[in-house]
N, C-alpha and C positions, 0 to 999 in steps of 0.2 A: 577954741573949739566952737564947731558950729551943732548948734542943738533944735532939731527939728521933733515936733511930737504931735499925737495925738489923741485925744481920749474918748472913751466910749461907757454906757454902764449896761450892763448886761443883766437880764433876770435869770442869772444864776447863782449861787452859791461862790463864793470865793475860792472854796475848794477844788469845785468842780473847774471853775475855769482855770484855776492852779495846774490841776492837772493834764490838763488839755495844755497849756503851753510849756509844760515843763518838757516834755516829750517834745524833741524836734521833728518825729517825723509827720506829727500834723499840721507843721507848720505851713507843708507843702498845700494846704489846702487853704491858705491866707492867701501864697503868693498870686501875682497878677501874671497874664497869658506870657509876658516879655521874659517870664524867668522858663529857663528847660535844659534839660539835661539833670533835674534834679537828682539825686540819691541822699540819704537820711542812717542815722540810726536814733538812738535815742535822745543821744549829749551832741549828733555833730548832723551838719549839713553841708552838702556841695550842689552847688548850681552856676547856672550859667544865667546872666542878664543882656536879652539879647543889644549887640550892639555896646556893649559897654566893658564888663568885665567877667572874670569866674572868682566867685567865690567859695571859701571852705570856713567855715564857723565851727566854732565849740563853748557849749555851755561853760562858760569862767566860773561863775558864783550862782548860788540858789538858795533863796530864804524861804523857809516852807509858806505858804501858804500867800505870800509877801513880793519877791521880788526874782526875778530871773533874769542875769545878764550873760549875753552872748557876744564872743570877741573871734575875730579872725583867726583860723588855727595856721595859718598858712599866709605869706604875704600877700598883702592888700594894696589897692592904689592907691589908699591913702590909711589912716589909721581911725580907727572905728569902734562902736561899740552901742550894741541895740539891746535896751533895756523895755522888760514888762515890769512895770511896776504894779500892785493890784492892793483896791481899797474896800473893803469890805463897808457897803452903803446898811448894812443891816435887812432885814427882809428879803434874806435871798437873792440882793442884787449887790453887786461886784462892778466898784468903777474902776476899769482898766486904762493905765496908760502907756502908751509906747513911745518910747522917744529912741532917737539915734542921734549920736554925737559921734561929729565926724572932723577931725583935725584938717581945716581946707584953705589953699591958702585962698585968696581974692579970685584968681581966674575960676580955681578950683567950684568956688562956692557958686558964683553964678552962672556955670554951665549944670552945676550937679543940685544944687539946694532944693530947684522947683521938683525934678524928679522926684529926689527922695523925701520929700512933703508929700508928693503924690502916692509912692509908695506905702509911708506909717499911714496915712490916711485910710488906702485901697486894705489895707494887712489888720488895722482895728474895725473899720466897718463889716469885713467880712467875716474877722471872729465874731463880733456881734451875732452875725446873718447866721453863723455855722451853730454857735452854741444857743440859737430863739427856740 
């Protein structure tokens, strides 16, 4: 497994960024210009990454307050699973980390790896920027 992350600490409450990502349909508001065709509900998203592939996710597991993983509801080009994990820093501030773990073989990894770095990366800055 290939495992790409990134971390962020937010001056917010744990909760509040809890609930903000537990809900997918604000997720749309992470992603980068490359993703469209989105649609959402609460537990599921579909989108399109331009040039690459379509995807449909579904919330798998959710710890309150703690951890939220989402896994492909529908086949994927490879196998995958993008996790928020969240740390409650005390004083209202919540370190968030996003990681994706993606089963890839060698070709796989170094066509897709710098991507999806740039991705977690673009998707925890901008929670930052969304929930300042």
């Amino acid at each position: 497994m290939t495992t790409i992350e990134s971390r962020v600490n937010i001056n917010k409450p744990v909760s509040e960024v809890f609930a903000f990502l537990a809900d997918l349909n604000n997720h749309q508001q992470l992603m980068p210009e490359n993703i469209y065709n989105w649609s959402s509900t609460k537990d599921e998203a579909r989108f399109t990454i331009q040039n690459m592939a379509k995807l449909a996710l579904k919330v798998s597991s959710i710890t309150l307050d703690k951890e939220i993983v989402v896994k492909p509801s529908e086949q994927a080009p490879f196998e995958l699973e993008l996790k928020w994990t969240l740390n409650d820093l005390g004083k209202g501030q919540t370190e968030a980390v996003y990681t994706i773990s993606a089963d890839l073989n060698m070709m796989m990894k170094m066509i897709v790896s710098g991507p999806l770095q740039k991705l977690v990366d673009h998707e925890a800055g901008t929670l930052k920027s969304v929930l300042a």
